[in-house]
C-alpha positions, 0 to 999 in steps of 0.5 A: 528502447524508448521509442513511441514513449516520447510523450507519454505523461509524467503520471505514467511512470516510465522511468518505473516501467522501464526499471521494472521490466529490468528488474523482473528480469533480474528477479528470474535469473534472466540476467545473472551478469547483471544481477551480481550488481543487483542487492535485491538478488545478493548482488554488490549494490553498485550503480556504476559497476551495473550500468555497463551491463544494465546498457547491454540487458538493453541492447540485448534484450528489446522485445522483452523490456519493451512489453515490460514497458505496456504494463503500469507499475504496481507497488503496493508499498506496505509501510504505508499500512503504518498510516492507514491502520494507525489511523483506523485504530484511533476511530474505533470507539464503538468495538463494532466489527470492522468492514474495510474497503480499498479503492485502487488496492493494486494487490490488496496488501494493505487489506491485511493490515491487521496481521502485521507488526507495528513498532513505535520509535519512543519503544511501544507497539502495537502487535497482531492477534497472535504475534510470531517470534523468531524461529517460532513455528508457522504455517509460512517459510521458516517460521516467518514472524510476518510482516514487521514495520519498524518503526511504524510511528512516532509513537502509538496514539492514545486510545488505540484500539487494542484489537480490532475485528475485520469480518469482511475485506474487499477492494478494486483495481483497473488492473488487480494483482493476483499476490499468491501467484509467482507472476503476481509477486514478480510484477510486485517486486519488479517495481521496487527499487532494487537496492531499497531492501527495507520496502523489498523484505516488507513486501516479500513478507507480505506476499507470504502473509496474502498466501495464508489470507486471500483477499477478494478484489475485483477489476473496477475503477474507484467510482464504480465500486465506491457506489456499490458499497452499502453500509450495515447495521452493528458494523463499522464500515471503512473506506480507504486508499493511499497516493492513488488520488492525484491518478483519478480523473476530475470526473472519476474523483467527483463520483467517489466524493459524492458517494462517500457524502452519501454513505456518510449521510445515511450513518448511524451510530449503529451502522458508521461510516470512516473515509480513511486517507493518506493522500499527498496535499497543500495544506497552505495554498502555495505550501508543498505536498505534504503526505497526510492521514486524514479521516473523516466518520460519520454520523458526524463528518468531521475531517481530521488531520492525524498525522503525516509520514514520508510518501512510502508511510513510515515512519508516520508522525501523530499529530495531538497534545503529545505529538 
């Protein structure tokens, strides 16, 4: 099955790729034998009742799991919207209106952070514009209250923005999903660990919420994109990505660090600028990678760590006086 993979890198996720092209399966009813095993389709949930059958999909159905194989894996994991709007609302002190950009967005997911429901382990929250309750009507399936991350953090930071206004959204991916298609959902949801059904329901409710709120994505690499950005005056101007980084190319990340330098250069307090991350670091030279949100606006252009939270985004721990 793995044939001609032999030194593929460890960056390529073949472990990943080949779950996946299994799993789509699964997810399509192509593979009903083995999805009675699979929780994400109501199955039992039990790895060892499953690897029989999971050993045969193999045996059987080559061709299809190979070309499975040829497609990178795109998660889009949602909880990590916790560390990203978490962040982004503690750096709203001007009420400017918000435009927010994503490099390596996959299917912009986390573009609609705004709409989703964040719930802090010490009781507080911070909720969206118009907050669904269970049973509530919706323009979604089954009066679906959105997308509910629980608990999102610690707590929720003081002087958080109560509400914020987003008046233009947009992102890059060498390979962007399309999230309102079947085709696109199944690449996303294929990549998802089958029996991790807290990350499953999150972005299942995301892909409903995409439905309702297109987002424009274009097919670009990070450099490219990051350097036809401009700022604008009376906006607040944001930049984000999460544990996409370490993928880039040396060249590629010295390209979007310069621009960033010059986009936050040219700020103003009429027109800042916010490079927004949650990216895995050493924060002690032979420490481990720990996965951090860290922030940087201009007209200043003073790094900030604010927190930190396990590699999927949730929950995030702030740091600070109270933390």
């Amino acid at each position: 099955m793995l044939a001609g993979h032999e030194q593929d890198p460890g960056p390529s996720a073949l472990a990943l790729r080949l779950m996946a092209a299994v799993h789509r399966l699964v997810l399509t009813g192509g593979a009903p034998d083995l999805a009675a095993h699979y929780s994400s389709v109501g199955g039992t949930g039990d790895p060892a009742a499953a690897w029989p059958t999971f050993r045969q999909v193999l045996v059987e159905r080559v061709a299809e799991v190979r070309a499975g194989l040829a497609s990178p894996p795109q998660t889009n994991e949602v909880g990590r919207s916790a560390a990203l709007f978490g962040g982004l609302l503690q750096l709203l002190p001007d009420g400017l209106p918000v435009r927010l950009f994503e490099i390596g967005a996959s299917a912009g997911l986390n573009l609609l952070a705004d709409h989703f429901t964040y719930l802090a382990a010490d009781g507080g929250a911070w909720l969206p514009e118009a907050p669904r309750q269970p049973g509530e009507e919706s323009g979604r399936a089954g009066g679906d209250r959105g997308v509910l991350l629980d608990p999102a953090w610690d707590r929720v930071p003081e002087d958080v923005a109560a509400r914020v206004r987003i008046v233009e959204r947009g992102g890059c991916d060498l390979s962007p999903i399309d999230a309102t298609t079947e085709d696109g959902a199944l690449s996303l949801l294929s990549c998802v660990w089958p029996d991790q059904s807290a990350r499953l329901a999150r972005l299942r409710s995301a892909l409903l919420v995409a439905r309702d709120e297109p987002v424009s994505l274009v097919a670009a690499g990070a450099g490219d994109y990051v350097e036809s950005l401009e700022l604008r005056e009376g906006a607040h101007t944001v930049l984000w990505h999460s544990v996409m980084w370490q993928y880039l190319p040396h060249e590629e990340q010295q390209r979007v660090s310069a621009r960033v330098q010059a986009l936050g250069q040219a700020a103003t307090e009429a027109m800042p600028f916010t490079h927004l991350a949650f990216e895995p670091r050493r924060l002690e030279p032979d420490g481990p990678h720990r996965f951090v949100v860290t922030a940087t606006s201009w007209p200043f252009g003073q790094e900030r760590i604010l927190g930190e939270a396990p590699p999927h985004g949730v929950p995030v721990t702030w740091w600070g006086s109270n933390a």
